[in-house]
Phi, psi and omega in degrees: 000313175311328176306336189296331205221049157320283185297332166321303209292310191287352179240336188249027172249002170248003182246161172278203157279016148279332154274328188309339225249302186326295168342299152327274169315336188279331163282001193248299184305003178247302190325283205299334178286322185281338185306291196285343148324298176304310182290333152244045155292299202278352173279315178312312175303002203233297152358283182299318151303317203283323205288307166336297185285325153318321185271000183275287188312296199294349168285309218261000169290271170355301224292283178338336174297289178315313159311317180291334182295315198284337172302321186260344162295331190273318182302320161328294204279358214259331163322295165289335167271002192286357206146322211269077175315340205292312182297355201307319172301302188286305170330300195313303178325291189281337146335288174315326182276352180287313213262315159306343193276320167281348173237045133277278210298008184266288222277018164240346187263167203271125188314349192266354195273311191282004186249023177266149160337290220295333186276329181271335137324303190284345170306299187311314227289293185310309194305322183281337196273320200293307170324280182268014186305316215253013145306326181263190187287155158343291194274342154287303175334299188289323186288297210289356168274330164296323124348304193252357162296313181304295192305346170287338207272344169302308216267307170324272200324321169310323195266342189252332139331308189298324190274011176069012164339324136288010174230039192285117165258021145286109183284352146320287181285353156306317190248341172287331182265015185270306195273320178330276206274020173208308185301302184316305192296290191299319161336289204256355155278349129316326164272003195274315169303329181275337146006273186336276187310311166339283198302316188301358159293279180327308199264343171255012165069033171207165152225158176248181198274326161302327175260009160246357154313291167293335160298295161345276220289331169309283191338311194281335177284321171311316182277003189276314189302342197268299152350295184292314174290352196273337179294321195283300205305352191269312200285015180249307191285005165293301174262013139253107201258337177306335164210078162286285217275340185299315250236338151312304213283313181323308199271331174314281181335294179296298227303330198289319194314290212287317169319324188274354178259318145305326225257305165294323169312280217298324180275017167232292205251325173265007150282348172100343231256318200000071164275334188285148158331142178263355139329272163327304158320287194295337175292314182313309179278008195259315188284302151338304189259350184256013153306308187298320177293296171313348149322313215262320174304281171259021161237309219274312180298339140299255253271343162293331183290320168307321157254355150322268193308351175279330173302288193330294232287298184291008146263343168281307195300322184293343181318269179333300213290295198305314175312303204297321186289337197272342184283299170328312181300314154345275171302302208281339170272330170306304169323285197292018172252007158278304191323298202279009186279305239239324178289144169325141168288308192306322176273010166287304219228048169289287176333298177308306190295317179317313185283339165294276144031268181302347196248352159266020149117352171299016144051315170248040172273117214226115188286122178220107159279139136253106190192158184248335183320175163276002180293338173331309178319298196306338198276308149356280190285355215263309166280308192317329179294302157323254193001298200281334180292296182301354146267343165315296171322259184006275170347290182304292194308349188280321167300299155313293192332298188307314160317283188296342163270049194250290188327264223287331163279341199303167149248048156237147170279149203227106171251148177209162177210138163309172174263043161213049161053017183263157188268177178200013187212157197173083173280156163331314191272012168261358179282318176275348161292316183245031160089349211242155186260137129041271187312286180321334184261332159296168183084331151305145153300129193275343196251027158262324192262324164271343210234150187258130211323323192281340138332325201311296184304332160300313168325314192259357173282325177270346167297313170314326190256305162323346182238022124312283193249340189095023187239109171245097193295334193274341249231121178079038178192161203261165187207176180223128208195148183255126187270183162227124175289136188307003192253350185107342153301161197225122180233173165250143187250133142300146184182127174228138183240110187252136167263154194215109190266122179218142186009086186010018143276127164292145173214123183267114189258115169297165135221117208236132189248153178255105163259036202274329153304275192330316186305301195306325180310316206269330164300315192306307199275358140340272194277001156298319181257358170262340179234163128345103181269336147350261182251018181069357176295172184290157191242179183322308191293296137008261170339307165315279183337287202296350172271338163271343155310307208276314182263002175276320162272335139323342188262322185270356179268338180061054196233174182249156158244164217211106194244140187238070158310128135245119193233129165338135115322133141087348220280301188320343171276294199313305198286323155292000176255320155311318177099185200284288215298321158323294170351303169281317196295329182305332183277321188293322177291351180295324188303301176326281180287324186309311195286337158270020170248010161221191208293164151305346208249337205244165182277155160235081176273144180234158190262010181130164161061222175236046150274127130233163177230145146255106211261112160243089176281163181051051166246150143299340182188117201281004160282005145279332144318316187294254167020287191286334185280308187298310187295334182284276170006262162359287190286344177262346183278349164279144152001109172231143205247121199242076202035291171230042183248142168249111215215161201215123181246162151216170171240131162266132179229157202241134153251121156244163172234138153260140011282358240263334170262296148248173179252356190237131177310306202284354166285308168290344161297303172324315189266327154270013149288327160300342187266347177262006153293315175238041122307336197244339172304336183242035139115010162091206161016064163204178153220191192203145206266121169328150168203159181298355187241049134263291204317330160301325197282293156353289175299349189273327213248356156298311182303335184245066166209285144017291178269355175290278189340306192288299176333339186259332180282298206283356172072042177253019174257158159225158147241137168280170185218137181258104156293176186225099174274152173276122179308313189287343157221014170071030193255157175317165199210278179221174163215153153325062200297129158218138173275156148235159200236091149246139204295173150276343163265303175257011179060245195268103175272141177293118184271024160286293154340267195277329191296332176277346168291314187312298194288291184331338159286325205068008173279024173269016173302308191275303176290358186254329178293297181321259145044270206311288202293343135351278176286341199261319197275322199269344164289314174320314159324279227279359175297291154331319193246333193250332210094350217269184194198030161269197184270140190253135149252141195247133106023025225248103165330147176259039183259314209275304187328308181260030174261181208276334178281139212270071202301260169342307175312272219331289178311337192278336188249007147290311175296341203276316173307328186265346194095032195206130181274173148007289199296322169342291197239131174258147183257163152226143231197126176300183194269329164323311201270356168255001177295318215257061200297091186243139178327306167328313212253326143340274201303323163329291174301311177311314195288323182305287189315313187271006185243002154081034162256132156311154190219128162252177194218075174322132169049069164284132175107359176272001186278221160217081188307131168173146192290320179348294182275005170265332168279358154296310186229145160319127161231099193264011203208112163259159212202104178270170222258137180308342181307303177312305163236048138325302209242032158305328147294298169275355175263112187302296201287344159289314189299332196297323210275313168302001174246005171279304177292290182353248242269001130311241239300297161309006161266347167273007203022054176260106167309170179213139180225136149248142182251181177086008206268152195203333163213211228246314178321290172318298168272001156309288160325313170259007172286320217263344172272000178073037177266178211256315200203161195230171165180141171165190189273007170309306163285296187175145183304158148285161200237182153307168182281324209282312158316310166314340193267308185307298158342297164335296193280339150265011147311299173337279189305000000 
């Protein structure tokens, strides 16, 4: 072994210790120069990007200033061409502060920036709207400001790219300078928009159905982007706890902005109301947003600058710390390499060997003399030198660490490829976006491994072109592209692609988002507002398009359309009796068959409820219209089987054509909803084609819908009164309230006539109330003037039933008022409303029963009868129905079924009234069936109340 270090041995046995020592020193002085060289390099590499994002923040005030102006400048104009003269002065103004505002941003930005394409479009862009903005249209005006809003919010993103802004591996400052320059900006170019829109509403006092379609649809995009920004400030202060509460307050601040502002769209403008100033709007929402903005001015943008530089600062400082420790280290071998002149050549060259050793990479090699001299020192320090090296390494690994779980946690996938298109980077999250492992995906080719085969050849034509001139359209800017999965589906992507030039090869870092939830939110809120979620058919607004489509091609074909309204018979038993969800499916299978009796080519819609329509386009020969009414008819009158219920609809439908009755849509909706009025007028399942005198009809039953609204102001209702006598001794028993109507005109209107406008109005809420308190005063009379003391039966619609007002409280404390109990009044109610057994209508009946009013059960047997709900609910009167016993004489099987109910309701311990009795036969038959009370014209027609006393009174007698 000794022979290896012969020639050493042979040369430093001809020098003295002064050079041998020198010799030393001059290798310990290269040694310490190279260390620190390398470390400060590599302190540099970390130095030179922060400071780079530093001159990045600073730019991005400027550039942000200018958005915001042009954000307000577009709210000016959209205001002033809507109406609002009044801005005309502050527009001219503020252009200009829009136009100073960009030449301030020349004199920050760096010449090779103001001299790109993209800045100089926008410059032209701004020049063209200020010259020609208010020559257009509204909607031109707003696009093309928003347009150029957009190339700023690029070119910004452009500018915060080039500086490395996004590549801070402080994930603090990473998501701070994430929601600053991107997350915030979209945050208040949404509200800049509802700005826009807002004032422009506001200043023509009108809104349309498009355009409140479109405030909608900002809104759900503002709480989408606000959302995302309320994510980043949480991800910042999760990892900076030092400025958790500025960047709460920060997030406070905005959210309370867009709440007072959002919070005014719906409660002014999308409610219709739009009473506030388009002045007043714009100030409110002007003040909002530029408060959001000084959010962004003075807390977020210092405090990104603020840890940028706190990096820079604690990297010159370890910069200092280490050159100074490498100067000491210096210094101290020079010493101890005097120290070691005067020491054993052996612990020289312990000593000697040790530091080879360590300087071929043996790290943990470490010197132990035994010896007390001072060369000890030298051995010392020699470690103490290892040691700081080997945390400097440590260090450096810590720093990697940190970058890769930057990498490998991002939540975009983080792609990269050489220039020859091989991939060479592969994070985790591009492994759950496209299916491919790690392993599997480096080394690949990418636009084999990501891109769907019809794209390739562009991919590789632009790549191909970038590495020629250096010119890339997609490259520093986000785009929208469609991917590919490894199983072979095709989703849509996000994707911003930065070249990266390294030892004078390129290399390209994707960074790629999966946007396939946004797509679908936005297909979603699409077919929310165009279709039906019921039965997926197209809905009114729908219906609209396609009916100006149909006739925009009727005109060029010189062809007729055919609009068919279709309305359920009956669906309303079904659906009470049945409950809602029978209900639906019968509508969904209703959807069904229709759309199989017509063409691919023709519509099926539905406008609510159990309405549809059908557009039978492009005929040629109107006896195929017949044909489609009659096969829907045919499929709607079978049989639907609603799980184990089986229920039977038929439909009436109204046809009109175009042109031949009208050209204007809402006139054929109008005319075949009238023909499908008197489709159910001749008797229902059948249909019937417009003519002009349904439009009379129409205005007949408008005009008397109208004067019903005036009847109750004007005292033209009276009540009449029935009495109900006890068969077994004729004596009066209770009577009947029924209302009438006498016109001033048409005299005594039939309430067969007005009572179905009333519920179809909701005014039997009010005429159903009147009624009660009527009959409540006049029992009260008559409680007074006769001696008498009995029962009033009431009406009660289940339209009156089933509204919010709490009918039972109310009467009960109205009878309370008069002196008269409970027992007084009896209601009476169909047999529907208690099929459709819902907690509500329960609790009602309950409320009735414990305040002592009695409940009859009206026209029994004409229903959908069945003993369940008569042992479900308190029942004090079943009322057969007058159909029944009409033909009570000559019919076996009417008497059988009336003495079946007599003796099922007593035995249920239920009274029974028959109406309609008329002649001696009749009530005969039914005192011997044991029925309890009568009523009909037998006893007497209804009468006026003052008849009624007098009647009264001569029972009395």
């Amino acid at each position: 072994m000794k022979k290896i270090f012969s020639p050493a041995i042979f040369l430093l046995n001809r020098m003295n210790y002064t050079r041998k020592f020198s010799l030393l020193w001059l290798m310990s002085l290269v040694a310490i120069a190279v260390v620190t060289q390398s470390l400060f390099n590599n302190l540099e590499r970390i130095i030179q990007p922060s400071q780079r994002r530093l001159e990045g923040l600073a730019l991005i005030e400027p550039i942000t200033r200018s958005l915001q102006a042009l954000q307000l400048h577009r709210g000016l104009s959209a205001t002033l061409l809507s109406g609002g003269e009044a801005m005309l002065d502050r527009r001219a103004a503020h252009a200009k502060e829009v136009s100073g505002a960009f030449d301030a941003l020349e004199k920050e930005l760096p010449p090779e920036l103001t001299a790109t394409e993209d800045y100089r479009h926008i410059r032209t862009e701004w020049a063209r709207l200020r010259q020609e903005g208010l020559e257009w249209t509204v909607g031109a005006n707003l696009a093309a400001h928003t347009r150029l809003i957009e190339n700023m919010q690029h070119f910004e993103q452009r500018v915060a790219d080039e500086h490395l802004l996004i590549m801070d591996t402080d994930i603090a400052a990473y998501y701070l300078i994430d929601i600053t320059t991107n997350r915030l900006i979209h945050v208040l170019e949404h509200l800049g928009r509802l700005r826009a829109y807002g004032t422009g509403a506001l200043a023509r006092k009108r809104i349309t159905e498009d355009q409140r379609v479109e405030l909608k649809v900002i809104l759900a995009e503002l709480d989408d982007t606000l959302r995302h920004f309320n994510l980043g400030i949480s991800s910042v202060a999760r990892h900076n706890q030092d400025i958790h509460s500025a960047l709460q307050g920060v997030s406070r601040n905005i959210d309370n902005s867009v709440r007072l502002v959002t919070d005014l769209i719906t409660a002014d403008i999308l409610s219709g109301r739009l009473a506030t100033p388009p002045e007043t709007f714009m100030n409110v929402a002007t003040e909002q947003i530029d408060m959001s903005y000084a959010q962004l001015y003075d807390t977020l943008l210092p405090m990104a600058r603020r840890l940028t530089q706190t990096h820079i600062d604690r990297a010159k400082q370890d910069l200092f710390t280490s050159v100074g420790i490498s100067m000491l280290l210096f210094l101290l071998v020079v010493y101890l390499s005097v120290s070691i002149y005067y020491a054993i050549i052996g612990n020289i060259r312990s000593i000697a060997n040790a530091a080879r050793s360590f300087a071929e990479g043996s790290l943990q090699t470490r010197i132990n003399l035994d010896t007390r001299d001072e060369l000890s020192q030298v051995g010392d320090s020699f470690n103490e030198m290892a040691e700081g090296f080997n945390a400097m390494l440590e260090a450096r690994r810590e720093d990697d660490e940190r970058l890769r779980t930057t990498f490998e946690t991002a939540m975009d996938a983080v792609v990269q490829m050489n220039d020859r298109g091989i991939i060479t980077v592969w994070n985790p999250q591009a492994e759950n976006i496209f299916g491919w492992t790690r392993e599997e995906a480096v080394g690949r080719i990418l636009h084999e491994t990501i891109i769907p085969p019809q794209y390739r050849e562009a991919h590789a034509h632009g790549l191909e072109r970038f590495l020629l001139s250096g010119e890339g359209p997609v490259l520093n800017s986000r785009i929208e592209l469609v991917g590919l999965h490894r199983d072979g589906h095709e989703f849509p992507v996000e994707l911003a692609i930065v070249p990266i030039k390294a030892k004078g090869k390129y290399e390209f870092s994707a960074f790629i988002r999966d946007i396939t939830r946004k797509k679908e939110t936005d297909d979603l809120i699409w077919k929310q507002a165009n279709f039906d979620t019921l039965t997926g058919l197209p809905n009114r607004l729908m219906l609209h398009d396609r009916l100006v489509q149909e006739i925009k091609k009727a005109d060029r074909a010189e062809l007729k359309i055919a609009l068919l309204f279709i309305d359920l018979d009956k669906f309303k038993e079904v659906n009470d009796s049945l409950g809602h969800s029978m209900g639906d499916i019968l509508l969904v299978e209703t959807a069904r068959r229709i759309g199989g009796c017509v063409r691919e080519t023709d519509t099926v819609a539905r406008l609510g409820g159990d309405e549809f329509t059908v557009v039978l386009a492009e005929l040629d020969d109107s006896s195929n219209v017949e044909r489609v009414a009659e096969n829907i008819l045919h499929k709607l009158a079978e049989p639907f089987h609603l799980g184990d219920n089986v229920a039977y609809v038929t439909a009436s439908i109204g046809i009109t054509l175009y042109p031949d009755d009208a050209t204007d849509i809402e006139d054929l909706l109008k005319n075949a909803d009238q023909a499908m009025y008197a489709a159910k007028d001749k008797g229902r399942n059948r249909f019937s084609y417009f003519t002009p005198s349904m439009q009379q009809t129409a205005q007949n039953r408008l005009r008397l819908i109208n004067e019903l609204r005036g009847a109750m102001a004007g005292n033209q209702f009276m009540v009449y009164y029935q009495p109900v006598l006890e068969l077994a001794t004729g004596s009066i028993h209770k009577a009947e309230a029924l209302i009438r109507w006498q016109h001033p005109v048409l005299g005594m209107v039939s309430p067969a006539q007005f009572i179905p406008l009333a519920e179809e109005t909701g005014m039997i809420a009010e005429i159903g109330d009147w009624v009660f308190k009527e009959s409540a005063r006049q029992l009260k009379h008559w409680s007074g003037s006769c001696g008498a003391m009995f029962q009033i039966s009431v009406n009660v619609s289940p339209v009156q039933f089933n509204s919010t007002v709490c009918l039972c409280k109310s009467w009960l404390i109205y009878l309370q008022e008069l002196g008269l109990p409970g027992q007084s009044l009896c209601i009476e109610i169909t047999e529907g409303l208690l099929l459709n057994a819902e907690s509500s209508i329960t609790d009602k009946l309950i409320g009735f029963r414990d305040a002592g009013i009695q409940v009859a059960i009206d026209d029994f047997g004409t229903g959908y009868s069945a003993l369940a709900y008569l042992k479900k609910f308190d029942i004090d009167y079943l009322k057969i129905d007058q159909s029944f016993v009409h033909n009570l004489v000559i019919d076996p099987d009417g008497l059988a079924l009336c003495e079946a109910i007599i003796v099922m309701a007593h035995k249920l311990g239920l009274k029974v009234i028959a109406e309609g009795v008329e002649t001696e036969e009749q009530r005969k038959l039914l005192a011997d069936a044991g029925c309890d009370y009568a009523q009909g014209y037998l006893f007497a027609m209804p009468v006026p109340a003052e008849e009624f006393e007098k009647l009264l009174k001569t029972k009395r007698s």
